[in-house]
Predicted model as a PDB file, atoms N, CA, C, CB and O in Angstrom, pLDDT in the B-factor column:
MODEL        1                                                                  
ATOM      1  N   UNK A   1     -28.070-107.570  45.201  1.00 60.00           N  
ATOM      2  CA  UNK A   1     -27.512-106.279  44.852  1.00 60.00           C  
ATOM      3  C   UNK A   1     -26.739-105.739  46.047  1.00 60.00           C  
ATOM      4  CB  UNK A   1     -28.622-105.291  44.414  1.00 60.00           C  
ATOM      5  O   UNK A   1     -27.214-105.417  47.136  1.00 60.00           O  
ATOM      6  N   UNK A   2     -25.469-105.695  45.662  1.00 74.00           N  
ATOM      7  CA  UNK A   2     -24.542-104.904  46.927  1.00 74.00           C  
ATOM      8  C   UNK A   2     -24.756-103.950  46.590  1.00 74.00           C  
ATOM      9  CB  UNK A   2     -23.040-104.994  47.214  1.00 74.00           C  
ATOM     10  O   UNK A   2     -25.233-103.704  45.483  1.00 74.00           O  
ATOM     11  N   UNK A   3     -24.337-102.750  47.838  1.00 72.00           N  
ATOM     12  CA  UNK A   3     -24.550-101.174  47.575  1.00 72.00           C  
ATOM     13  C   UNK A   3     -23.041-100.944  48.798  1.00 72.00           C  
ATOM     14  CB  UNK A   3     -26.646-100.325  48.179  1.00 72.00           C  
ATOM     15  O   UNK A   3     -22.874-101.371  49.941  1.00 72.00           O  
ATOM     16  N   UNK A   4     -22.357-100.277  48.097  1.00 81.00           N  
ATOM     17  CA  UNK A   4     -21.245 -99.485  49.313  1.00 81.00           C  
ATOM     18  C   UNK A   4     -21.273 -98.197  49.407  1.00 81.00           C  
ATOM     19  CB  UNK A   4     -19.727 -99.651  49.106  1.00 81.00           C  
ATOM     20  O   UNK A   4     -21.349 -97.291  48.577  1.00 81.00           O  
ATOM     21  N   UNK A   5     -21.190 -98.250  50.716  1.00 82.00           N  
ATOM     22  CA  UNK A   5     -21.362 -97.047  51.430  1.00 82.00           C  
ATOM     23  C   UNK A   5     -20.524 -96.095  52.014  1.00 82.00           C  
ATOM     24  CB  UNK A   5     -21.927 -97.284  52.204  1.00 82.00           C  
ATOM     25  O   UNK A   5     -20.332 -95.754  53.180  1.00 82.00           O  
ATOM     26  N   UNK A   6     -19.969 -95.669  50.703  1.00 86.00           N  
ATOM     27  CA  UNK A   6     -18.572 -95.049  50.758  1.00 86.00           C  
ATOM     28  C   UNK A   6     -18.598 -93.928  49.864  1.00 86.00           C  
ATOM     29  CB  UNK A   6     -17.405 -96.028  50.351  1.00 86.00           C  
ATOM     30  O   UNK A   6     -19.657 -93.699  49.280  1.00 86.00           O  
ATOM     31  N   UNK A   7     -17.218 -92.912  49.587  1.00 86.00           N  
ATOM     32  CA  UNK A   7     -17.568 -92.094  48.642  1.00 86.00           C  
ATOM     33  C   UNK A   7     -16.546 -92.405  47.372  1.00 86.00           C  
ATOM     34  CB  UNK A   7     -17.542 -90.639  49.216  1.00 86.00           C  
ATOM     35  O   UNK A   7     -15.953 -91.566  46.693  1.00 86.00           O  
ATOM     36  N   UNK A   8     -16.511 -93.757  47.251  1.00 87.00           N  
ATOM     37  CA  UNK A   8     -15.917 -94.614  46.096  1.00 87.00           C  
ATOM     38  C   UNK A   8     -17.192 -94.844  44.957  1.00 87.00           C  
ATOM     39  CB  UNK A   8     -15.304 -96.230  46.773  1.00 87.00           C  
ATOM     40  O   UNK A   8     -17.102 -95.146  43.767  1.00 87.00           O  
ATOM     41  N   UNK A   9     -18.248 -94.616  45.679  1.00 89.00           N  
ATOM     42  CA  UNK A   9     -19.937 -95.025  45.387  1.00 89.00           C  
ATOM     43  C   UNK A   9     -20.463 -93.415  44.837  1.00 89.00           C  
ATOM     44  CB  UNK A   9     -21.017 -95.675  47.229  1.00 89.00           C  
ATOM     45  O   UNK A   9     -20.754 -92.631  45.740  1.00 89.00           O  
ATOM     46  N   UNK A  10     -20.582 -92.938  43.456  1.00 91.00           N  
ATOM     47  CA  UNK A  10     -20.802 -91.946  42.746  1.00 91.00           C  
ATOM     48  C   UNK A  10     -21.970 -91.815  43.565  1.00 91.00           C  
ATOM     49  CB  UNK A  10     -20.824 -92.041  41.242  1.00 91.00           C  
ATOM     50  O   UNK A  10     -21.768 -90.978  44.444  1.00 91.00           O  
ATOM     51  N   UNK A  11     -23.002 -92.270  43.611  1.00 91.00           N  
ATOM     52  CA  UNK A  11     -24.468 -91.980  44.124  1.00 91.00           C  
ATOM     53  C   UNK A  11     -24.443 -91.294  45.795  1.00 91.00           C  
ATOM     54  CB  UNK A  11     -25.392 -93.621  44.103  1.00 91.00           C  
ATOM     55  O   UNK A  11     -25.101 -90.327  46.178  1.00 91.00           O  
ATOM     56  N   UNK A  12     -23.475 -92.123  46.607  1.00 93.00           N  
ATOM     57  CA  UNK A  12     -23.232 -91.541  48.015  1.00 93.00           C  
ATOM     58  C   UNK A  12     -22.972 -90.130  47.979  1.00 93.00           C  
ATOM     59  CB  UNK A  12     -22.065 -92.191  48.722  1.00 93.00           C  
ATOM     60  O   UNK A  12     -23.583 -89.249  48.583  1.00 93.00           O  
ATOM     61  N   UNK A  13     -21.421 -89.952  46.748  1.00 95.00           N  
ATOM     62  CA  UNK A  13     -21.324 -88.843  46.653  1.00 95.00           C  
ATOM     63  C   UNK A  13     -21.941 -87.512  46.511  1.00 95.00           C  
ATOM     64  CB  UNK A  13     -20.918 -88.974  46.203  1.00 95.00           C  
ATOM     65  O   UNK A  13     -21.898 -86.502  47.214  1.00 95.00           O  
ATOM     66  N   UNK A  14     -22.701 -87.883  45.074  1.00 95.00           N  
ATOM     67  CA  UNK A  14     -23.905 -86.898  44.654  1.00 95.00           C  
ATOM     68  C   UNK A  14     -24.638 -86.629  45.947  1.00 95.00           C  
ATOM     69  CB  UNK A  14     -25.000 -87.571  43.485  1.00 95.00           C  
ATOM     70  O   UNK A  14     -24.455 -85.583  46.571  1.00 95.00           O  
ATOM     71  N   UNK A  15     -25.523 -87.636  46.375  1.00 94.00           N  
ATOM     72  CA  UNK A  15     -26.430 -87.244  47.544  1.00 94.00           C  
ATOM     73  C   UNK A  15     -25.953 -86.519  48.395  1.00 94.00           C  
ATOM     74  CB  UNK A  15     -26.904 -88.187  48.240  1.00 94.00           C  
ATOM     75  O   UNK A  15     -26.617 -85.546  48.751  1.00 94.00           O  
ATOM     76  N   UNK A  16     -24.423 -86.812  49.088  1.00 95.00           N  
ATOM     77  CA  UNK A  16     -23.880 -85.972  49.860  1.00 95.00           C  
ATOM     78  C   UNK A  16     -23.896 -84.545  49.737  1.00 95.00           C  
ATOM     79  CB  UNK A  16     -22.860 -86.298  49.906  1.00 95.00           C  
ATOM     80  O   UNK A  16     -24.206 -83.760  50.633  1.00 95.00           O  
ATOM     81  N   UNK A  17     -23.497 -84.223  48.424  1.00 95.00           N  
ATOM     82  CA  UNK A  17     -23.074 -82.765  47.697  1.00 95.00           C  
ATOM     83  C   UNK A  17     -24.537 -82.147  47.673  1.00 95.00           C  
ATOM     84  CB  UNK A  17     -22.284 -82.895  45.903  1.00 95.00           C  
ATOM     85  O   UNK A  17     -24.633 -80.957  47.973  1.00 95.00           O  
ATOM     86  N   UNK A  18     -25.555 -82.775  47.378  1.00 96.00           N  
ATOM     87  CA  UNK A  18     -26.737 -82.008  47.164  1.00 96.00           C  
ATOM     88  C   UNK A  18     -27.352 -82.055  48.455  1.00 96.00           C  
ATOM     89  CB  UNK A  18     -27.647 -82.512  46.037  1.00 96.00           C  
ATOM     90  O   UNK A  18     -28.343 -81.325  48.477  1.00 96.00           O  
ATOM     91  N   UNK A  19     -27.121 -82.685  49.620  1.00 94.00           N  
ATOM     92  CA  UNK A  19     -27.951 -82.655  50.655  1.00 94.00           C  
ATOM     93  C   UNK A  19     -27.628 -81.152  51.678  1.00 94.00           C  
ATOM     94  CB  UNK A  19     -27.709 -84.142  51.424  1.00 94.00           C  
ATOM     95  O   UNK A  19     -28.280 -80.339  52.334  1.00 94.00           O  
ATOM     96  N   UNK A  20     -26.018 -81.457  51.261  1.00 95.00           N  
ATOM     97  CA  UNK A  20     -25.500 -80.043  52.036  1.00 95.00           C  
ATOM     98  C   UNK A  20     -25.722 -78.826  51.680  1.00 95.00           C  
ATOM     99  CB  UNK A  20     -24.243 -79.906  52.120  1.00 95.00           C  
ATOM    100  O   UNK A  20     -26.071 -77.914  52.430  1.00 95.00           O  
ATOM    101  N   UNK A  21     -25.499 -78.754  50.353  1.00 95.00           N  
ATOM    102  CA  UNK A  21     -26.206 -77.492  49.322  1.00 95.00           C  
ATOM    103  C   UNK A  21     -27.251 -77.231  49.811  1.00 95.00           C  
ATOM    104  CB  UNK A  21     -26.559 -77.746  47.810  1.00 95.00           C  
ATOM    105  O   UNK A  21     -27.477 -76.107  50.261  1.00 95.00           O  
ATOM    106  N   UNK A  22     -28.336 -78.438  49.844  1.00 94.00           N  
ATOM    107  CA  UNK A  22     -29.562 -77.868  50.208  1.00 94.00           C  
ATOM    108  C   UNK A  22     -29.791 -77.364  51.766  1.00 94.00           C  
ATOM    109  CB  UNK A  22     -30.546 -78.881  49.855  1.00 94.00           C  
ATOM    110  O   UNK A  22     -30.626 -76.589  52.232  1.00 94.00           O  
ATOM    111  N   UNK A  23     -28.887 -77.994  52.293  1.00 93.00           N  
ATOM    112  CA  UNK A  23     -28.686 -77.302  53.860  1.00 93.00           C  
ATOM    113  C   UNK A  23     -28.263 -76.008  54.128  1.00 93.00           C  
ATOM    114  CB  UNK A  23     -27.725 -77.963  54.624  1.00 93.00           C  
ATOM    115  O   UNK A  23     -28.468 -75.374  55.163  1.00 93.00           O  
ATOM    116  N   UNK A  24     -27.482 -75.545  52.839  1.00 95.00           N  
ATOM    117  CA  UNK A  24     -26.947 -74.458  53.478  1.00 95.00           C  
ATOM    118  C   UNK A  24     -27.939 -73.326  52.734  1.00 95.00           C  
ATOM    119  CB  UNK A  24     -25.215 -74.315  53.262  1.00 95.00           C  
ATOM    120  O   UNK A  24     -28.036 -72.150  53.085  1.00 95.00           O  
ATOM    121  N   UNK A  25     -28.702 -74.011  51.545  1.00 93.00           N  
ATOM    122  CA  UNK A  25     -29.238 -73.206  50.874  1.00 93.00           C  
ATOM    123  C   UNK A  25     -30.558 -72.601  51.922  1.00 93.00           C  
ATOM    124  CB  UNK A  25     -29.558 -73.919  49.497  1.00 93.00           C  
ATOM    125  O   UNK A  25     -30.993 -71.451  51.862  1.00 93.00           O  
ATOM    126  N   UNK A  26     -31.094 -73.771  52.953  1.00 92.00           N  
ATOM    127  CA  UNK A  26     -32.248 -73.526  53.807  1.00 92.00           C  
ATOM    128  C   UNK A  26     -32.060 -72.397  55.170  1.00 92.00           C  
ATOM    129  CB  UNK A  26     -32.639 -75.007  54.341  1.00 92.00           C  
ATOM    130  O   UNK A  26     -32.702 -71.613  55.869  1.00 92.00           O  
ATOM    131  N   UNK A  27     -30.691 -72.958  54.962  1.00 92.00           N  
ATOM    132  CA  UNK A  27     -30.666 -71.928  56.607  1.00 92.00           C  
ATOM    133  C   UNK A  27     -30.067 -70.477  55.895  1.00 92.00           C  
ATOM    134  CB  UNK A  27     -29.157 -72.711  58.267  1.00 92.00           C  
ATOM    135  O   UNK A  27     -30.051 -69.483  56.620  1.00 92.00           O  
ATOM    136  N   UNK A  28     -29.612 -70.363  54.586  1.00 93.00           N  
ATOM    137  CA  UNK A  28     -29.503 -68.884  54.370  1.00 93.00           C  
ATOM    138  C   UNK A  28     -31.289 -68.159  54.048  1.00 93.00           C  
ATOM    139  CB  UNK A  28     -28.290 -68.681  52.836  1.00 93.00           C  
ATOM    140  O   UNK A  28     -31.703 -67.009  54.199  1.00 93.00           O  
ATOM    141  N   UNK A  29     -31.835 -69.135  53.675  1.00 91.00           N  
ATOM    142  CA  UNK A  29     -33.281 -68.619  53.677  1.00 91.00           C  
ATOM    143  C   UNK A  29     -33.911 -68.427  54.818  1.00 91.00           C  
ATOM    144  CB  UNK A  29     -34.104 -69.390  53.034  1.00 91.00           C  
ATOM    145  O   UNK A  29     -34.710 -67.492  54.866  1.00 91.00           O  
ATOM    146  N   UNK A  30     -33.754 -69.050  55.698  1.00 90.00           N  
ATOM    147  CA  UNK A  30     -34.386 -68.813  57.253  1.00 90.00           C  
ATOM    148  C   UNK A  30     -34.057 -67.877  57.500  1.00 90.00           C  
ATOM    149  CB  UNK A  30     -34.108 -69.573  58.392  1.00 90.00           C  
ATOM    150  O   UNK A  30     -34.893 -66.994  57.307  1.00 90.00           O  
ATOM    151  N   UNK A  31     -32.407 -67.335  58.184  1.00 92.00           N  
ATOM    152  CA  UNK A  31     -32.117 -66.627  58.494  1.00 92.00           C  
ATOM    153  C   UNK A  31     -32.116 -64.795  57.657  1.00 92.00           C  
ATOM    154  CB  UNK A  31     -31.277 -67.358  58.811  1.00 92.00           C  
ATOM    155  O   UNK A  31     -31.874 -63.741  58.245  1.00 92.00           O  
ATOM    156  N   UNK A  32     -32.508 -64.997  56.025  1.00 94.00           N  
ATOM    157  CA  UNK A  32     -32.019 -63.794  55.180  1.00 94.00           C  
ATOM    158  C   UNK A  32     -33.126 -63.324  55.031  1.00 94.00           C  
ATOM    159  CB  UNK A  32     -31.269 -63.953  53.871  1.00 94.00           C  
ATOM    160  O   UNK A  32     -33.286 -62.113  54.886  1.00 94.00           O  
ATOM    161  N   UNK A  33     -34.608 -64.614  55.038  1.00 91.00           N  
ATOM    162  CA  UNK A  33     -35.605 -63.892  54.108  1.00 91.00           C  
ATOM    163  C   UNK A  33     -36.907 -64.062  55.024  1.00 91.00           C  
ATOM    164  CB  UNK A  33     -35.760 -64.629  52.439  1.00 91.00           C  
ATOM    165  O   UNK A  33     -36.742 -65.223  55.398  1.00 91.00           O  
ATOM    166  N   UNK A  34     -37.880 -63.712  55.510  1.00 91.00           N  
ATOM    167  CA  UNK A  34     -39.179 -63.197  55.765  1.00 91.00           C  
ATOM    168  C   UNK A  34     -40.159 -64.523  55.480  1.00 91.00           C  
ATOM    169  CB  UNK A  34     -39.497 -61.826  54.765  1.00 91.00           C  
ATOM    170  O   UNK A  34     -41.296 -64.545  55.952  1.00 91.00           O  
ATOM    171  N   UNK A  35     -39.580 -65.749  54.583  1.00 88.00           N  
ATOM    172  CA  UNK A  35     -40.583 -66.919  54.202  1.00 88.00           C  
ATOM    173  C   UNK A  35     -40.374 -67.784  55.410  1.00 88.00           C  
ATOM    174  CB  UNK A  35     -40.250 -67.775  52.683  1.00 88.00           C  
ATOM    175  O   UNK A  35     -39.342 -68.155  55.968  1.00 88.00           O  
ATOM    176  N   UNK A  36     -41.895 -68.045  55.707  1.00 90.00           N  
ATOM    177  CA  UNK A  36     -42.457 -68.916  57.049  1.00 90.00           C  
ATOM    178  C   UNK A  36     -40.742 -70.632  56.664  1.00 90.00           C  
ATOM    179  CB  UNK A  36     -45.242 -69.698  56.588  1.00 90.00           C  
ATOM    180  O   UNK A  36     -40.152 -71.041  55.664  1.00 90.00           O  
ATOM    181  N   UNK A  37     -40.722 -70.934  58.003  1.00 88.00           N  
ATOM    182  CA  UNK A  37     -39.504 -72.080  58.031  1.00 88.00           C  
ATOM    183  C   UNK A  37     -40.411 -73.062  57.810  1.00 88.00           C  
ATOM    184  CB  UNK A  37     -38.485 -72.344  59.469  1.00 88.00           C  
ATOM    185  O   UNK A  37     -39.743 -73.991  57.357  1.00 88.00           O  
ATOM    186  N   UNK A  38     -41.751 -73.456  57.876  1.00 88.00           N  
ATOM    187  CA  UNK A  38     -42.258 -74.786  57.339  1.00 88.00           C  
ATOM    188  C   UNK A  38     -42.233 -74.843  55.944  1.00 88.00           C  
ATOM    189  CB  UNK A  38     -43.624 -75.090  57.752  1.00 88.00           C  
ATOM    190  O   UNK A  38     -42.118 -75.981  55.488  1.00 88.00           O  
ATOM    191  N   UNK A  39     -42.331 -73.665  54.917  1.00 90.00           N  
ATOM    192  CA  UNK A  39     -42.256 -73.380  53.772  1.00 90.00           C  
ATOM    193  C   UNK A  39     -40.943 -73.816  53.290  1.00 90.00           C  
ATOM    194  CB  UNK A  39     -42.551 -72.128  53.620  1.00 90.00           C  
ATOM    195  O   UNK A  39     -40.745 -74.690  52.447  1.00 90.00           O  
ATOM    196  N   UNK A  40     -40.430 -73.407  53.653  1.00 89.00           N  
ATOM    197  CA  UNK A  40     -38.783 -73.613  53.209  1.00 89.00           C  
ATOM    198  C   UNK A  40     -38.110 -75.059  53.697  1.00 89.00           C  
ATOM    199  CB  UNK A  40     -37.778 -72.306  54.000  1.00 89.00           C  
ATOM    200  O   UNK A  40     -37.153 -75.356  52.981  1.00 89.00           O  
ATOM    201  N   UNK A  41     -38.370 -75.960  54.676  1.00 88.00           N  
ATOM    202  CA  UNK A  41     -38.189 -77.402  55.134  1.00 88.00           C  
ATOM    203  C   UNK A  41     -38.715 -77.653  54.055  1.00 88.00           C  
ATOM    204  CB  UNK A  41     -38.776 -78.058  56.447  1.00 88.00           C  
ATOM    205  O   UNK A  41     -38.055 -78.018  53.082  1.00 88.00           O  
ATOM    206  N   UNK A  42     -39.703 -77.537  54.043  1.00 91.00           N  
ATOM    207  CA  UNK A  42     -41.011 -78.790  53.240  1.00 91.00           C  
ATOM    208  C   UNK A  42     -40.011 -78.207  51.264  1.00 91.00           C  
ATOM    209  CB  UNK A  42     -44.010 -77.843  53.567  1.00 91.00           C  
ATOM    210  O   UNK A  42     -39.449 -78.971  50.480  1.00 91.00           O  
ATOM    211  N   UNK A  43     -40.098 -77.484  51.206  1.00 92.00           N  
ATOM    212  CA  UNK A  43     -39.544 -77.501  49.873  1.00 92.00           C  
ATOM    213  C   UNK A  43     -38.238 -77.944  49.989  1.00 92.00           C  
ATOM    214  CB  UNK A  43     -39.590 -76.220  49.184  1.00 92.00           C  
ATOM    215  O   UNK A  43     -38.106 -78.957  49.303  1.00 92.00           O  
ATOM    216  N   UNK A  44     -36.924 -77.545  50.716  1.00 91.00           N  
ATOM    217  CA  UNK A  44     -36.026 -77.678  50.718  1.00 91.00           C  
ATOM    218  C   UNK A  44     -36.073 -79.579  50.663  1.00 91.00           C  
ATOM    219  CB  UNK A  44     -35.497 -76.754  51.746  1.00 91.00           C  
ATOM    220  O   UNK A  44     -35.393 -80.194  49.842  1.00 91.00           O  
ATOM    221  N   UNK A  45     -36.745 -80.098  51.409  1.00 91.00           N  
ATOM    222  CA  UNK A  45     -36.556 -81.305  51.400  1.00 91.00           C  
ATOM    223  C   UNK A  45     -37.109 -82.191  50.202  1.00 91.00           C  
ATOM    224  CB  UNK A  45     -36.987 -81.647  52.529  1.00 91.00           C  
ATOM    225  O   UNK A  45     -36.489 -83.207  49.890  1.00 91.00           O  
ATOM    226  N   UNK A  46     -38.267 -81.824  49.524  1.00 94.00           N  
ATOM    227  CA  UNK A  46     -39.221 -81.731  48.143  1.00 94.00           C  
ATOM    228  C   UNK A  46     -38.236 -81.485  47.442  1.00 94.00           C  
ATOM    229  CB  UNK A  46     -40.456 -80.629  47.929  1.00 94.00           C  
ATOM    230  O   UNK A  46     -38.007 -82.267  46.519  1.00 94.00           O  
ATOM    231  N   UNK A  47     -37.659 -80.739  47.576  1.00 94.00           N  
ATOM    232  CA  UNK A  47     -36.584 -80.182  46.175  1.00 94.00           C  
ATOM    233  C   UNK A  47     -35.388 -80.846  45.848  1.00 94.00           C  
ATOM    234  CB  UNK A  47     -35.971 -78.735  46.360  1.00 94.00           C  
ATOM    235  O   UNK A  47     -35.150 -81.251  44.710  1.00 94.00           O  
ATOM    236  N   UNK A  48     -34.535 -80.988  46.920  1.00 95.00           N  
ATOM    237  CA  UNK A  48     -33.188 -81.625  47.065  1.00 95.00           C  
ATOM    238  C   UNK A  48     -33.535 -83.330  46.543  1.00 95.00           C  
ATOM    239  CB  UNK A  48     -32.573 -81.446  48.896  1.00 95.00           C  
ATOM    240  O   UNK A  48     -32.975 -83.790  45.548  1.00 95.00           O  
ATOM    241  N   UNK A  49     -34.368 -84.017  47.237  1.00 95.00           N  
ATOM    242  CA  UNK A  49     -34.639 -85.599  46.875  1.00 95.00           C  
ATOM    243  C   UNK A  49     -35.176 -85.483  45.986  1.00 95.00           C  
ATOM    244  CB  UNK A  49     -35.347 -86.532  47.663  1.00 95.00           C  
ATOM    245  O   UNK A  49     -35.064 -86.584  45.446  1.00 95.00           O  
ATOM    246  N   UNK A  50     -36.085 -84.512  45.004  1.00 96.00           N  
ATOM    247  CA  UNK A  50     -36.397 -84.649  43.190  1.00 96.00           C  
ATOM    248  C   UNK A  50     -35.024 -84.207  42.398  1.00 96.00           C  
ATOM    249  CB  UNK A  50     -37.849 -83.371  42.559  1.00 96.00           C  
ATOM    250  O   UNK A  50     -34.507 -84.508  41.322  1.00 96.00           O  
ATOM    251  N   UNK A  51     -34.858 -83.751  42.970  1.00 96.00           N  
ATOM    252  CA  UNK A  51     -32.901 -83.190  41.992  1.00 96.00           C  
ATOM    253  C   UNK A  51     -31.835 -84.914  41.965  1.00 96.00           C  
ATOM    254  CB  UNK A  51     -31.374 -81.361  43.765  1.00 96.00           C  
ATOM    255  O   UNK A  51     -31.214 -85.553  41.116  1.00 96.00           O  
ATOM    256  N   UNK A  52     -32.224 -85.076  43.784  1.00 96.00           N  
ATOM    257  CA  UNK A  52     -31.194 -86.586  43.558  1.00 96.00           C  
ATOM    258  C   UNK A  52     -31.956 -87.452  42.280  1.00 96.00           C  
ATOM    259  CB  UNK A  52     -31.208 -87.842  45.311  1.00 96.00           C  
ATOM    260  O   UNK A  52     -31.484 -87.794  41.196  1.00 96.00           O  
ATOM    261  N   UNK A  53     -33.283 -87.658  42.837  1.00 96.00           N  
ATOM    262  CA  UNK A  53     -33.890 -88.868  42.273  1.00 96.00           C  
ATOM    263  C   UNK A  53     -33.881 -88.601  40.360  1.00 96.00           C  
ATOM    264  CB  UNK A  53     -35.676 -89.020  43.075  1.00 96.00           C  
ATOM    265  O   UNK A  53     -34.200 -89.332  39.423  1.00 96.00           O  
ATOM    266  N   UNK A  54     -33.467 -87.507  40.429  1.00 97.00           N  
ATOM    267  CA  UNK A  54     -33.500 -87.164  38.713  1.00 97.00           C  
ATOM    268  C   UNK A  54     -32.039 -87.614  38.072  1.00 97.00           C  
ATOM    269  CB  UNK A  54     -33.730 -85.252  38.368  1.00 97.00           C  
ATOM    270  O   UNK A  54     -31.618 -88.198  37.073  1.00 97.00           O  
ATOM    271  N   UNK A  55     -31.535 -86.983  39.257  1.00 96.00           N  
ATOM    272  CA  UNK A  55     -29.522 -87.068  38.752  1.00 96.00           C  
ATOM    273  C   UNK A  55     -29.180 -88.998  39.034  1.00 96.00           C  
ATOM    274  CB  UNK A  55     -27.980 -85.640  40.560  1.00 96.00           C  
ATOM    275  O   UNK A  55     -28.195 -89.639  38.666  1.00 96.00           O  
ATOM    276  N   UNK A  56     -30.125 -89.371  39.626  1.00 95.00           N  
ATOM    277  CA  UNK A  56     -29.889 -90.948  39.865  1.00 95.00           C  
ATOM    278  C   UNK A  56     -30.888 -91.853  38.734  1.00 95.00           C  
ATOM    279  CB  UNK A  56     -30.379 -91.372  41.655  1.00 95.00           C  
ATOM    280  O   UNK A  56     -30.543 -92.939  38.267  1.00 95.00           O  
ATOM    281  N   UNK A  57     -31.940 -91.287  38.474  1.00 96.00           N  
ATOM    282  CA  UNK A  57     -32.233 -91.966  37.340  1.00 96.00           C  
ATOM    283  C   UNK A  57     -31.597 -91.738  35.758  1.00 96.00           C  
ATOM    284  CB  UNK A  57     -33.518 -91.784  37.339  1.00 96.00           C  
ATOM    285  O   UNK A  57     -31.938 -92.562  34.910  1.00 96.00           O  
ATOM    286  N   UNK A  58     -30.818 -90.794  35.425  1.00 96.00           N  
ATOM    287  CA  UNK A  58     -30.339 -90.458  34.501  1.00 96.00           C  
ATOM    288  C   UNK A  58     -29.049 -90.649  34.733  1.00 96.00           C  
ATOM    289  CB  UNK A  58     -30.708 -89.403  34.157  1.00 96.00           C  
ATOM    290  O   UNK A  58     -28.268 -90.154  33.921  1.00 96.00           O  
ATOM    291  N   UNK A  59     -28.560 -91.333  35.774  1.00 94.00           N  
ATOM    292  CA  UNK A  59     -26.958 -91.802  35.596  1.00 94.00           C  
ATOM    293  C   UNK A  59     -27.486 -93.549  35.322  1.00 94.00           C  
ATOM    294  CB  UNK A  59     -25.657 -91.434  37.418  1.00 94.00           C  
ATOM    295  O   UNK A  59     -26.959 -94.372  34.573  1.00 94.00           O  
ATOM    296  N   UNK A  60     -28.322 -93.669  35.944  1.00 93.00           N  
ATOM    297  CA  UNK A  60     -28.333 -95.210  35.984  1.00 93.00           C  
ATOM    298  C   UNK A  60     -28.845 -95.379  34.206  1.00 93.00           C  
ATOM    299  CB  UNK A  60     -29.663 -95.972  37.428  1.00 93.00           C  
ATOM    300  O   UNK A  60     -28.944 -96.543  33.818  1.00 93.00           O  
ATOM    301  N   UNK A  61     -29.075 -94.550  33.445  1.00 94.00           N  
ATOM    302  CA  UNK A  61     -29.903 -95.057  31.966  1.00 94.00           C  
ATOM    303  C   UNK A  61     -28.673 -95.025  31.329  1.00 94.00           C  
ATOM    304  CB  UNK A  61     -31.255 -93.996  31.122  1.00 94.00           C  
ATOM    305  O   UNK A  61     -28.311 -95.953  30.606  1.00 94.00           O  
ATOM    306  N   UNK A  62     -27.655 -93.538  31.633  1.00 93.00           N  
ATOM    307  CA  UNK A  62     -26.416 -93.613  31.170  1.00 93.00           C  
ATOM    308  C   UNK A  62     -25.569 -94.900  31.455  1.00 93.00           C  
ATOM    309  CB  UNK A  62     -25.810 -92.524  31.644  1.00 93.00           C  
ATOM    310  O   UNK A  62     -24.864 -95.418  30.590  1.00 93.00           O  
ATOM    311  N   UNK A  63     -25.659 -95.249  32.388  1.00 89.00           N  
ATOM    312  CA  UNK A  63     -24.643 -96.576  32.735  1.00 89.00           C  
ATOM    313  C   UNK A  63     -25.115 -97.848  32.174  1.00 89.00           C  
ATOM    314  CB  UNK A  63     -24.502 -96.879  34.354  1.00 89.00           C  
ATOM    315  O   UNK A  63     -24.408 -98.850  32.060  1.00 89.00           O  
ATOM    316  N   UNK A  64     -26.451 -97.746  31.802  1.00 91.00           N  
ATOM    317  CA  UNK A  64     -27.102 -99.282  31.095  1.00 91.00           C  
ATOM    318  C   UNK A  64     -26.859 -98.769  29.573  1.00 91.00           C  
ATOM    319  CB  UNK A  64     -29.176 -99.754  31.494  1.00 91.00           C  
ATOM    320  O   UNK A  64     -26.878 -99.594  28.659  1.00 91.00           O  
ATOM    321  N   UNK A  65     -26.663 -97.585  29.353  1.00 90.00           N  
ATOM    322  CA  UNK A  65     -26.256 -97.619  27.687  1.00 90.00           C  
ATOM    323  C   UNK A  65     -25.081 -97.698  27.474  1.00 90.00           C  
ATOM    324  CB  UNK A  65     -26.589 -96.505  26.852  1.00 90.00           C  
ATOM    325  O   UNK A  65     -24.636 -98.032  26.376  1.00 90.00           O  
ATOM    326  N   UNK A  66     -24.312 -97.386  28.546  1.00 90.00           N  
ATOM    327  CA  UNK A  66     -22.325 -97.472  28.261  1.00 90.00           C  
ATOM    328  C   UNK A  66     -22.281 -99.070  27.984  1.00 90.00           C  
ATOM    329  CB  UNK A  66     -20.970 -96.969  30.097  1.00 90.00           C  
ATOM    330  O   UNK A  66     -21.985 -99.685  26.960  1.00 90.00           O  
ATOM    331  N   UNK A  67     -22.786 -99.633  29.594  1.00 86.00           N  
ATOM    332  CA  UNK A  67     -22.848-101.192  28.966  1.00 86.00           C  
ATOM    333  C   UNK A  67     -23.097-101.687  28.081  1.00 86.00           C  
ATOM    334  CB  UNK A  67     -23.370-101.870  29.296  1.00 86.00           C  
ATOM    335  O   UNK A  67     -22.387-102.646  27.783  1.00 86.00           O  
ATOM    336  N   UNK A  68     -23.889-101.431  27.446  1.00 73.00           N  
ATOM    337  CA  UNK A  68     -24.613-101.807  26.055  1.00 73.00           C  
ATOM    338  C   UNK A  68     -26.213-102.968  26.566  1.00 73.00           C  
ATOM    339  CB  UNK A  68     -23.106-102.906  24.850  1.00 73.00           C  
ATOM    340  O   UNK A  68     -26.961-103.408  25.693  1.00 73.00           O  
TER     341      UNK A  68                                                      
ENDMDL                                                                          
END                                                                             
């Protein structure tokens, strides 16, 4: 199984887009809101890799049914 590591590669992409989101989503919480920063790592990072791992298992079922 090759994998490229480019943003020709839908999956690189996605991950990219949601990793930063979730970056920017963490440090507006640090800095805006009163919730302890281990709280907000530990979810931010919990949260962002169940969103990929959801948006990557449901492209890959889509792509084995396009194939047939």
């Amino acid at each position: 199984m090759e994998f490229e590591l480019s943003f020709k590669n839908p999956v690189v992409r996605v991950w990219v887009i949601i990793m930063a989101l979730s970056f920017i989503l963490a440090t507006l919480l640090i800095f805006l809101t009163d919730i302890p920063r281990t709280y907000i790592s530990l979810s931010q990072s919990i949260g962002s890799w169940a969103i990929f791992i959801a948006w990557f298992l449901f492209h890959k079922r889509r792509k084995k049914l396009a194939e047939g």
